[in-house]
C-alpha positions, -999 to +999 in steps of 0.1 A: -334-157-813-339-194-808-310-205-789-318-239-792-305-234-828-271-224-819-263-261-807-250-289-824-283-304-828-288-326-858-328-321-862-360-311-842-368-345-833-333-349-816-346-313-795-382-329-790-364-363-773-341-339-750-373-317-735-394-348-731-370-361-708-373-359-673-336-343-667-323-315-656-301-303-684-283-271-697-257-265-722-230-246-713-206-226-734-168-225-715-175-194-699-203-207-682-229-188-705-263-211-704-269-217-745-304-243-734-321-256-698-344-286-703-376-275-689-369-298-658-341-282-649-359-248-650-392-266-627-367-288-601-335-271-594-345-234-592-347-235-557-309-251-554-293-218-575-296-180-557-310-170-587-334-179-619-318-198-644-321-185-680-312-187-718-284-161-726-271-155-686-244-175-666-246-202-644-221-189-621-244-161-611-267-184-596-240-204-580-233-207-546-205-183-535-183-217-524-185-234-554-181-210-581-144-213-580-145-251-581-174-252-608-156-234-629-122-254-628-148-280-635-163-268-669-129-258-675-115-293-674-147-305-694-143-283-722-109-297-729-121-328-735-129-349-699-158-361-686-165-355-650-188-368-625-192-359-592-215-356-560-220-321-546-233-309-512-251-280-511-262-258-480-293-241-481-294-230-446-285-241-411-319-265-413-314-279-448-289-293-474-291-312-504-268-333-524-270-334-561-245-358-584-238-335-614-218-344-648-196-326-670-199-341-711-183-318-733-203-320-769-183-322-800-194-309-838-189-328-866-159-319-871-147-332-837-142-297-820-157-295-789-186-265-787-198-270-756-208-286-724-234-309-712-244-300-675-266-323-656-279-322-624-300-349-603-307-344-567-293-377-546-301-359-510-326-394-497-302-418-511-272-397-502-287-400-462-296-437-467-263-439-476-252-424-446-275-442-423-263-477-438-227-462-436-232-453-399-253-486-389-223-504-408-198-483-384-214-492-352-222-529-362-188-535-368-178-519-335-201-540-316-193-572-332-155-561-332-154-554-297-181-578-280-167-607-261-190-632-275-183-652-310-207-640-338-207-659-368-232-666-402-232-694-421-253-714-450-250-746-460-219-745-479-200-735-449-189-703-424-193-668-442-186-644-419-171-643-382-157-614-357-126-608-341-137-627-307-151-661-324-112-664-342-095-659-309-118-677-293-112-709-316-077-703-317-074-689-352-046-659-360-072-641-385-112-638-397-097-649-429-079-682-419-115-689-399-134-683-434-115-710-452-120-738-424-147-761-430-178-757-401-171-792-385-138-787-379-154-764-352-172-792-330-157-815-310-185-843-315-197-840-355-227-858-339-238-833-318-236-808-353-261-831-369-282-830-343-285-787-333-287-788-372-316-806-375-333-790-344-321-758-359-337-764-389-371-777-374-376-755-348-361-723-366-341-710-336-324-725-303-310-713-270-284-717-246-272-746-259-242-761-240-216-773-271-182-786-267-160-770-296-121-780-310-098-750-314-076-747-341-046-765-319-070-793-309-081-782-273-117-783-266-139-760-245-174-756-239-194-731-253-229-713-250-243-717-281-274-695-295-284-698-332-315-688-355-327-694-390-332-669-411-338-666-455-331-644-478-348-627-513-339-659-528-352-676-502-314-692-494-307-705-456-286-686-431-277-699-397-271-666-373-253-671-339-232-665-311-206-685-285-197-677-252-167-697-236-183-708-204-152-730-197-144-709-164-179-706-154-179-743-155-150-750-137-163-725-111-197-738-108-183-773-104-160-760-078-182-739-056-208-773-057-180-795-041-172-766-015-212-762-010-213-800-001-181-795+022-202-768+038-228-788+038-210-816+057-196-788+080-230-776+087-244-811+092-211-816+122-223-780+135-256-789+140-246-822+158-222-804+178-253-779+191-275-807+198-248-821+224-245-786+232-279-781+242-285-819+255-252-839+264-232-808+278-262-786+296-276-816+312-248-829+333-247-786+339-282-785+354-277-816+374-246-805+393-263-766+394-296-784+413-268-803+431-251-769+444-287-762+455-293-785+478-261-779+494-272-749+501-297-761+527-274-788+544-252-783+573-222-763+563-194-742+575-182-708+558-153-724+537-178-749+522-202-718+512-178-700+498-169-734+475-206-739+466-209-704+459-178-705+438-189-736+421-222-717+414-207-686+395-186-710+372-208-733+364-237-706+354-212-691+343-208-718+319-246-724+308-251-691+304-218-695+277-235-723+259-271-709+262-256-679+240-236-702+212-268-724+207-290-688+205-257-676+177-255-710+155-298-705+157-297-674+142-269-678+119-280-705+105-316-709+103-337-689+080-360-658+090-395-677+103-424-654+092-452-657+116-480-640+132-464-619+164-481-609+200-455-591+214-470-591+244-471-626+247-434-630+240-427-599+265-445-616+293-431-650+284-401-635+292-406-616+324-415-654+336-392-669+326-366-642+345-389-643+374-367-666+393-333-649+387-314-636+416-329-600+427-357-602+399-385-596+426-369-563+438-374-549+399-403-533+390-419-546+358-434-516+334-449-529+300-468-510+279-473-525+243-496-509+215-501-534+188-535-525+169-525-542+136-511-575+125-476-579+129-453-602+111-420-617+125-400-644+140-412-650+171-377-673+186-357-644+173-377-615+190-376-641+219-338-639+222-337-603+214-358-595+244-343-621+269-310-610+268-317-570+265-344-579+298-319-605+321-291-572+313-317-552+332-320-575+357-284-585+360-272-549+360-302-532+385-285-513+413-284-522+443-286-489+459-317-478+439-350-470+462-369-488+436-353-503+404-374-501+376-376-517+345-396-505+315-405-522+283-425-502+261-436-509+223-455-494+194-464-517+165-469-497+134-482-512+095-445-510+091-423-517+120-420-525+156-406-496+177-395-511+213-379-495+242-361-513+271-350-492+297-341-498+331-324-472+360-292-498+368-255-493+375-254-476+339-226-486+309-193-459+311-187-438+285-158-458+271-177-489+270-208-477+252-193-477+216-177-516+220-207-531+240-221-548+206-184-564+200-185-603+205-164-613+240-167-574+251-178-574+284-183-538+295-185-554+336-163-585+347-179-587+381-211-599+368-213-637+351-216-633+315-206-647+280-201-616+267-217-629+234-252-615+249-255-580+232-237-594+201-262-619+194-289-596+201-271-570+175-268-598+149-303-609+156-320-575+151-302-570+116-314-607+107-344-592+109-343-566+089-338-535+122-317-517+140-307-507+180-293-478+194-278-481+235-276-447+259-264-449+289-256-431+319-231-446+344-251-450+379-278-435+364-293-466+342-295-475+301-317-478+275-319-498+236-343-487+213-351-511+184-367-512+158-376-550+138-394-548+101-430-557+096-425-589+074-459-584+061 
């Protein structure tokens, strides 16, 4: 039987076009009964259907399960007379599915009557997921521009042709829309300046972080950080891509923080005059009348007058010592880390020496051991200042009643940092003091003459540089500060 012949054809050369053609076709009676497949249909979509396609069975045995009852509502509709299109999604497996667009023609005899229907099948799964992918990109891209601070905008020649959310509220407009219909100048404060980014714009193809004062929609101006590129299309037409950022605040802030910078600047430059008398004007007249006290010393006297010198003594060392510590603070506050070769022995004995003549320095024995096999790199004042307060504490603090009082400096100089040890057998710190001894003004002993900025400074000095110190002590039984400074190599 040739089925062929049981369609409304009107000749063989009409049959001859339809199998030429590179579609996937069958004719379908209303029942779903396949009357012709296209050889294309029969080649491409056999591996869509659960089972072979063929002249004289149904269609709805090879149909997926799902979509029988909707395919045949479908042909149903068609055969009364509609013509339907429609995209299908198909599930192969868990790994794979297709989409197809299929269409429903119902084919009329000459009479009019319809006697049966044209099914066609094309498989849309690449553009279907191109779709998707645009769709998706589309989806974030409007999210991003929706939702980003910045003004985003695109324009051509003839004028602004698309914006976001954040460039209309940023120039003041209620909608995108009412943006769209404003001409571009409106949008500058100086037209000049326009003409001018144009025409760099346009020789240079892009520019960046352009400062640009722009007019909101009430007349208000701000300035903005303008970035903009060139860019062509197919028909080789010009676009001008960009963003704004209102850097109005940062402005204001950055003007701001300069005039307080030059206030502190003026403040700094009255500090470091006020140190200079510190160290010169103040300390001078100090060392005068101490030398002064000294002399009395060895004149004729009777007990009430050395007990006034001796008095006058404590208060006025009492005094340099106070100002020898703020000059050591403001130094280290305000000057930056000096990064130069170290011999910590050098500095140690420089020290020692310079200590030598402080009252009961000669009954201390001096221990230093220093291993220093590589080159290390630090500030030499700084270490200076750590290690002449931590070593006039020891001295200052010795006891008395010791057989021998003993001071140790030890240190090990590492690639990467300087471990040092001072340790001494004095009168010890009490157990309540220990934690506070590092506070500025604490002063864990109010017998002894002291700023009590000593161990503060020396704390503030050690993390200048990048360390840390630890303090143990034992009360009569002595104390000891490990620290350990950075190689700034």
């Amino acid at each position: 039987m040739d089925h062929f012949n049981t369609i409304p054809f009107p000749d063989i050369v009409f049959k001859s076009l339809i199998e030429s053609l590179n579609s996937s076709m069958a004719m379908l009676d209303p029942e779903g009964l396949i009357l012709y497949l296209t050889p294309y249909m029969q080649k491409r979509t056999l591996s869509v259907f659960q089972k072979e396609l063929k002249i004289g069975g149904y269609i709805t045995d090879a149909v997926p399960e799902y979509l029988k009852e909707k395919f045949l509502e479908t042909l149903e509709k068609a055969t009364s007379g509609e013509t339907i299109k429609n995209e299908r999604q198909i599930v192969l497996n868990a790994d794979k599915t297709l989409w197809f667009s299929t269409s429903y023609i119902p084919i009329r005899n000459a009479k009019g009557a319809i006697e049966c229907v044209a099914f066609t099948v094309e498989e849309i799964t690449e553009q279907k997921q191109s779709e998707i992918k645009v769709r998706r990109n589309e989806q974030m891209l409007k999210g991003i521009t929706h939702n980003i601070r910045e003004g985003i905008y695109r324009s051509n020649t003839k004028g602004v042709i698309y914006v976001n959310q954040s460039f209309a509220d940023m120039f003041g407009y209620a909608s995108i829309e009412e943006v769209l219909k404003t001409p571009s100048p409106i949008f500058y404060a100086n037209p000049i300046q326009r003409e001018e980014l144009l025409k760099v714009l346009l020789e240079k193809g892009e520019y960046l972080d352009v400062e640009v004062v722009f007019r909101r929609k009430d007349g208000s101006t701000f300035v903005g950080l303008l970035n903009s590129m060139v860019s062509r299309d197919e028909g080789d037409e010009i676009y001008f891509d960009g963003s704004i950022r209102d850097i109005t605040k940062e402005k204001k802030y950055k003007a701001e923080i300069e005039s307080k910078n030059e206030e502190l600047k003026r403040l700094n430059e009255a500090l470091d005059q006020f140190v200079y008398s510190a160290s010169h004007d103040i300390r001078a007249p100090l060392a005068s009348a101490i030398g002064l006290i000294e002399l009395m010393k060895y004149e004729e006297k009777n007990a009430q007058m050395t007990e006034y010198t001796h008095l006058m003594e404590k208060s006025l060392k009492r005094l340099d010592s106070f100002i020898r510590d703020m000059i050591d603070y403001s130094r280290n506050t305000r000057l930056e880390v000096f990064r130069e070769e170290v011999n910590l022995r050098e500095i140690i004995d420089q020290v020692i020496e310079t200590q030598a003549y402080s009252e009961h320095a000669e009954k201390i024995e001096k221990i230093v051991e220093v291993e220093q096999s590589v080159v290390f790199f630090s500030d030499t004042r700084r270490l200076y200042i750590i290690l002449n307060n931590l070593i006039s504490n020891a001295i200052r603090y010795h006891n008395p009643y010791a057989e021998q009082p003993i001071l140790k400096i030890i240190a090990r100089v590492d690639s990467k940092k300087a471990h040092i040890l001072v340790s001494d057998n004095g009168i010890g710190i009490a157990d309540e003091h220990l934690e506070k001894v590092f506070n500025m003004f604490y002063r864990a002993n109010s017998t002894k003459v002291g700023s009590g900025l000593g161990l503060y400074i020396v704390k503030e000095t050690v993390q200048k540089l990048g360390g840390s110190i630890k303090v143990t002590s034992q009360l009569g039984e002595g104390t000891t500060f490990v620290i350990e400074i950075e190689n700034l190599e």
